[in-house]
N, C-alpha and C positions, 0 to 999 in steps of 0.2 A: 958498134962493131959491124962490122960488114964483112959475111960467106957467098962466096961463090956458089952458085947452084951447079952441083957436078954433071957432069956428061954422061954418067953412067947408069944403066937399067935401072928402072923401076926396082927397089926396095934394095939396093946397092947402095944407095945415099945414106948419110946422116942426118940427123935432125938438128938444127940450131937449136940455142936456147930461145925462149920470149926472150924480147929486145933488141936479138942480133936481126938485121938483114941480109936479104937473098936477094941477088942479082940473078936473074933468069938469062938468056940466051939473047935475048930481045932487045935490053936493059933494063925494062921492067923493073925496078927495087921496091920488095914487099918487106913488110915491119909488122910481126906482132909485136904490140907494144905495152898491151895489159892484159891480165885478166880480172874480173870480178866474180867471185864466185856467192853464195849465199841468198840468190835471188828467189825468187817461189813466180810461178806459174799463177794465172788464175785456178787453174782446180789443183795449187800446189805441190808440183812437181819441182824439182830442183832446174833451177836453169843458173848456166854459165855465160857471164859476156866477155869478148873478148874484142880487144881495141885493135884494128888494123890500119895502115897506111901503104900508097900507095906512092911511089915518086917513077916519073921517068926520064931516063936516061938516055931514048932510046934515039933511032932516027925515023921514028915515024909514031902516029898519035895510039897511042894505048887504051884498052877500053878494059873494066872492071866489073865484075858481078858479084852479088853474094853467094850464089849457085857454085861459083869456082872455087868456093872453101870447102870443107868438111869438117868435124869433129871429130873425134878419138877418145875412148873411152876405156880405161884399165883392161876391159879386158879384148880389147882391137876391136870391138862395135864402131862403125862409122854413123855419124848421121850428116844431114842436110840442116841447116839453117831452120830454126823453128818460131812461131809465132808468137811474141810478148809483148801485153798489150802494152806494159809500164817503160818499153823501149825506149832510149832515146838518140838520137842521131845516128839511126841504121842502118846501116849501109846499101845502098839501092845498086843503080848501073848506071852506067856512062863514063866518062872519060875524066880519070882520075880523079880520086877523091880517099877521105881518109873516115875513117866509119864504125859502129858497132856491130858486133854478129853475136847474135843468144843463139845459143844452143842448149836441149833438155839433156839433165843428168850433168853428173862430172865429168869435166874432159881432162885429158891429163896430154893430149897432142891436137896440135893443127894442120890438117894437109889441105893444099893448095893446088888445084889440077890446071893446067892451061895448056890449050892449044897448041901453041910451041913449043912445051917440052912435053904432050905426049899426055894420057890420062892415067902415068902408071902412079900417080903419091910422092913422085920422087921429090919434091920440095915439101918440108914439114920442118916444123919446132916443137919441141917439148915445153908446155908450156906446166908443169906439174912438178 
């Protein structure tokens, strides 16, 4: 399934579900695709991994970070991408690629900030 990424303010949006894809402004089409949850940290913390993809559509080359994701956490905590050493195929940078992101604790949303539409959160999925 494929949502359009709306035009509208920061926290005005809806959040797709995991699975669906978002068309950005750019063409950019982002895919959460999985999640895995029940992982343990080395000093045993709860980590979540979540499978992303990247496809473009656009008319000009598209570049990709893990830095541009976030996590979301029951109760609106954000975090940044965290370190797990049992990783595997995790998502780096450069020009398009499709990848893993661990994040500490449950997530229950994914937001995605880019350049082009702006650093308000407006592109998310529920992935819970």
């Amino acid at each position: 399934k494929r949502c359009l990424a709306p035009d509208a303010a920061a926290g005005d949006s809806q959040a797709a579900a995991a699975g669906n894809s978002i068309t950005l402004k750019n063409g950019l089409v982002l895919t959460v695709d999985g999640v895995v949850t029940g992982l343990q940290s080395y000093d045993g913390k709860p980590i979540t991994q979540v499978s992303v993809t990247y496809q473009n559509n656009g008319n000009s080359q598209a570049s990709f970070n893990p830095y541009d994701w976030k996590a979301e956490d029951a109760q609106g905590a954000q975090r940044s991408q965290a370190f797990y050493t049992d990783g595997e195929n995790e998502l780096n940078s450069g020009t398009l690629a499709a990848g893993n992101l661990y994040f500490e604790g449950d997530v229950v949303k994914m937001l995605y900030e880019n350049p082009f539409i702006g650093r308000g959160s407006d592109v998310s999925w529920n992935i819970a």
